[in-house]
C-alpha angles and dihedrals in degrees: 000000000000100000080052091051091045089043083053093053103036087059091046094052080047106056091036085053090052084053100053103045087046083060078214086116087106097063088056102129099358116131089254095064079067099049123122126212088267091049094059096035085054087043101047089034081054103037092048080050090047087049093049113036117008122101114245117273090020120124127229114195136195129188125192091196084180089061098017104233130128140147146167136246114212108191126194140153120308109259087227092054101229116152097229103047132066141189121239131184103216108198120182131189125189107170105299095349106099122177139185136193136169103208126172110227119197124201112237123173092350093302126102114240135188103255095211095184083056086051111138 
């Protein structure tokens, strides 16, 4: 019984370890964690559409009704008022899991990439 209960609490300590050094620990019980393939693909299609097109302030939204997850993309300026960057608010719903961010995304070689310094 106590080399079951070590072995318990060494891969606890493990897996909480994994967690921390991944530096993932954050996304635990967000409605990402339960996103499919077709969830993120939906999201990232919507939020490259948000960053390019859409008017500040203007959400685009997307929906997946077979795995019930959506969520909106709300672009606007970049609070530092660079060009290139803007500002989303990346919300995510999975059932009862809601989330909300507000991230700064820069376009870099014609790509749009997650400006973690302008991070809000």
């Amino acid at each position: 019984m106590k080399r079951v209960l070590v072995a318990g609490i060494l891969m606890t300590a493990a897996v909480s370890s994994v967690y921390a050094q991944s530096n993932l620990r954050f996304l635990q019980d967000t409605p990402i964690s339960k996103f499919k393939k077709a969830d993120t693909d939906l999201m990232f299609k919507t939020l490259y559409q948000a960053l390019d097109t859409a008017e500040d302030g203007k959400a685009v939204t997307w929906e997946n009704p077979k795995a019930s997850n959506s969520g909106s993309i709300t672009p606007a300026k970049d609070p530092q008022g660079r060009a290139d960057c803007r500002q989303a608010k990346v919300e995510n719903r999975h059932l009862t899991l809601h989330s909300s961010h507000d991230v700064v995304f820069c376009k870099v070689g014609g790509k749009w990439k997650w400006d973690k310094a302008g991070k809000q």
